[in-house]
N, C-alpha and C positions, 0 to 999 in steps of 0.2 A: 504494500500500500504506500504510495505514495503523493502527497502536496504537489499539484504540476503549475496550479496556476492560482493567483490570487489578483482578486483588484476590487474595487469599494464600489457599491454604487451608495451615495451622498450618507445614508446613516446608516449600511447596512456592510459586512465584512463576506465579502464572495469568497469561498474556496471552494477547490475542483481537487477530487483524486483518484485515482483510478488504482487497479492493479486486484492482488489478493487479499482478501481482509483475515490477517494474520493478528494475533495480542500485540505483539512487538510494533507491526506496521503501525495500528490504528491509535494505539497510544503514542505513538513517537507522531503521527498526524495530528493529533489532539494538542501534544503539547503545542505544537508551531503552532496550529491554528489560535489558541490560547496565547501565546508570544504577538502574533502578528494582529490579536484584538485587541491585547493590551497598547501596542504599541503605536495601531489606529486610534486606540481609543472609541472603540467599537462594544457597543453592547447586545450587538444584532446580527448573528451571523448567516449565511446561506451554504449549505455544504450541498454539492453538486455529485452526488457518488453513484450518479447513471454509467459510471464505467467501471464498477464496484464489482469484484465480485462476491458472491455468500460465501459466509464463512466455514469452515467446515464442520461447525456441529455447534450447539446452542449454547454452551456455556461462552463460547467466545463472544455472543452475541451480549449474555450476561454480566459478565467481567466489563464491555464497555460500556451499557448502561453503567454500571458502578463509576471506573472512572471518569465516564461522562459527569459523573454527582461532584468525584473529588475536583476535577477541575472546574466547571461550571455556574455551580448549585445558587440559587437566587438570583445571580449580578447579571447573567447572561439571558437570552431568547435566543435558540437556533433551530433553524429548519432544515431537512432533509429531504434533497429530491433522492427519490431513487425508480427503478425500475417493478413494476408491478408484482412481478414474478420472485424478486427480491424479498418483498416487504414481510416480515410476520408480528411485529410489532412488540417483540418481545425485549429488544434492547429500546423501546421508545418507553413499554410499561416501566421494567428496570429503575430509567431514569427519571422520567416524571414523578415515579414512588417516593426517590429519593431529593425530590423537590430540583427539578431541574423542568424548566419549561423549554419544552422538546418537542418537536411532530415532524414525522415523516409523509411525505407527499408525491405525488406522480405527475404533478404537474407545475412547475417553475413559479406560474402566474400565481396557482394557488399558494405555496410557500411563500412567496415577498408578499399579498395581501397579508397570509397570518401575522406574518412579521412587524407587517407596519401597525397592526391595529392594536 
């Protein structure tokens, strides 16, 4: 898994990644993405993981709900595009449990409305 691109639109932190969703990958993603929010000064991010692929079995799904919590938890809002066939909502449950406002989504438009309201 890897960070490929990043850029702002006006209050919002766009990341894009792509690759294997590995524990090692996704958390060392999470930190940057987390570095380059803070650094923005971004409390809105958009993660774009339409080129993502499933991870190989559910705990891994579980473990980043969690450090979604450790890094995240209150200060942040982030959306998740992903591909339909992807989605099980089980690392969105995870992290939203642990007070992390989180939603995954299949369509771009939909993701930056949640975002902004």
């Amino acid at each position: 898994m890897q960070l490929i691109q990043h850029d702002e639109f006006s209050e919002l932190l766009h990341v894009v990644t792509s690759g294997k969703w590995t524990l090692a990958g996704v958390f060392e993603f999470m930190e940057k993405t987390k570095e380059l929010a803070v650094k923005n000064n971004k409390k809105k991010i958009l993660v774009d993981s339409t080129s993502f692929d499933s991870p190989e079995n559910e705990m891994i799904r579980f473990h980043t709900g969690e450090k979604m919590a450790e890094l995240f938890r209150y200060h942040y809002k982030i959306a998740s595009i992903a591909k339909a066939e992807t989605i099980t909502r089980f690392t969105e449950d995870v992290a939203v449990n642990r007070n992390v406002k989180f939603k995954v989504f299949t369509s771009q438009n939909d993701a930056i409305k949640w975002l902004l309201d």
